[in-house]
C-alpha positions in Angstrom: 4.7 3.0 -12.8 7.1 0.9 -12.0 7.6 -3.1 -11.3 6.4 -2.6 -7.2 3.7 -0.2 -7.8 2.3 -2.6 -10.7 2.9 -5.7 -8.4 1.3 -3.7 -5.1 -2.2 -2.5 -8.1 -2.5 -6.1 -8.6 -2.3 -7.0 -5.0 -4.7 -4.5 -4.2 -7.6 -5.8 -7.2 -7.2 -9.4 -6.1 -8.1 -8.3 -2.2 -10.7 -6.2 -3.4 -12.2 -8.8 -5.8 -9.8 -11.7 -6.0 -11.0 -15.8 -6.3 -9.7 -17.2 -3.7 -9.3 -20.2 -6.0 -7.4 -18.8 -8.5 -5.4 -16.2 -7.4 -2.6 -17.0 -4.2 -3.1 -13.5 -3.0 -6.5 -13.4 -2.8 -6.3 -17.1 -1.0 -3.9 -15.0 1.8 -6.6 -12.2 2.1 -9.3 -14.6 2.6 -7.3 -16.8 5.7 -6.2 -13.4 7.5 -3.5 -11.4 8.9 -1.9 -14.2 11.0 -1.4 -15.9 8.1 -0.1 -13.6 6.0 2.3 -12.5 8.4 3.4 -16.2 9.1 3.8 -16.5 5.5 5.8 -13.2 5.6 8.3 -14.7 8.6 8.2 -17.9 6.6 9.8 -15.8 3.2 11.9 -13.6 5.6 13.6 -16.7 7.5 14.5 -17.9 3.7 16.1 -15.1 2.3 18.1 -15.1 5.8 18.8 -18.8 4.7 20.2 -18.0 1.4 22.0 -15.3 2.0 23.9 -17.7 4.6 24.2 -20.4 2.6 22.4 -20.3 -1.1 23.6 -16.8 -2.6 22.2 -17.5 -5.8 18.8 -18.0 -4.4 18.7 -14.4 -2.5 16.8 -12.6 -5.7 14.0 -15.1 -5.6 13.7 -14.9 -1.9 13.7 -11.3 -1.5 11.3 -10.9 -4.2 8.4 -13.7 -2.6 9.7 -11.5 0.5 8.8 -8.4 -1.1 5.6 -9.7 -2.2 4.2 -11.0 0.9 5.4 -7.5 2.7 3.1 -5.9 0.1 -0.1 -8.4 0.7 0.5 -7.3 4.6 0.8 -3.5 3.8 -2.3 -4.0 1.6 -4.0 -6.1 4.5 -3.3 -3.5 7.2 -4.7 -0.7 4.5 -0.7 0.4 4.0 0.8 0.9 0.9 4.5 0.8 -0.7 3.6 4.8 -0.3 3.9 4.7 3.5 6.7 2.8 3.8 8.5 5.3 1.0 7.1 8.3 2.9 8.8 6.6 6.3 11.7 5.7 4.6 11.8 10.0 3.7 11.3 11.4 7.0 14.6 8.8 7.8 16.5 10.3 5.3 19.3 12.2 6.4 18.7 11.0 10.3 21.2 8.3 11.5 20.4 4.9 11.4 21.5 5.0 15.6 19.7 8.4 16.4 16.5 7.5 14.4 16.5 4.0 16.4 17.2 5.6 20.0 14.1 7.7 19.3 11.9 5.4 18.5 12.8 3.7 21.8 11.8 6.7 23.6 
C-alpha cells in the first residue's frame, strides 16, 4: 500500500466514524460538499500561487491539494481507484483527441 492509498484508508475511517473535533477531515465531512470543494479551489489556487511565485512551497501545496481532492472523491463515494482507472482508459489516447470527445 502505498503513501495515497494509506492517506485515502484514513480518509475513508474518519468519514465513516471520525470526531469532528479532533480530526480536520472528519470536521470537512461534517460541513458538506460545498465546503470541501471550496477548500479544494482554496488549495488548488495555492499550488497555482507557488508555482508562480514560491517554488519551494509547490510540494506542500500539492500535497494539502492532494489531500482535499481525496476527502472530495471520498465525499462523492470515489476513490483514488476511479481516478486511476480513468487515468487507464486515457492511456495511449491523445491528450487533444481525448478532450474533443469529451466535448461531444
Amino acid at each position: 500500500m502505498d503513501m495515497f492509498d494509506r492517506l485515502e484508508a484514513t480518509i475513508r475511517e474518519r468519514r465513516d466514524a471520525g470526531d469532528a473535533a479532533t480530526s480536520y477531515a472528519a470536521s470537512l465531512f461534517a460541513r458538506g460538499r460545498p465546503k470541501i470543494a471550496q477548500k479544494l479551489g482554496e488549495e488548488a489556487v495555492e499550488t497555482v500561487i507557488a508555482a508562480m511565485a514560491q517554488p519551494d512551497k509547490i510540494v506542500s501545496e500539492a500535497a494539502d491539494l492532494m489531500f482535499h481532492l481525496i476527502v472530495l472523491l471520498a465525499d462523492a463515494g470515489l476513490s483514488l481507484d476511479d481516478v486511476r482507472a480513468e487515468l487507464a482508459r486515457r492511456d495511449g489516447v491523445s491528450g487533444h483527441e481525448e478532450k474533443a470527445a469529451r466535448a461531444r
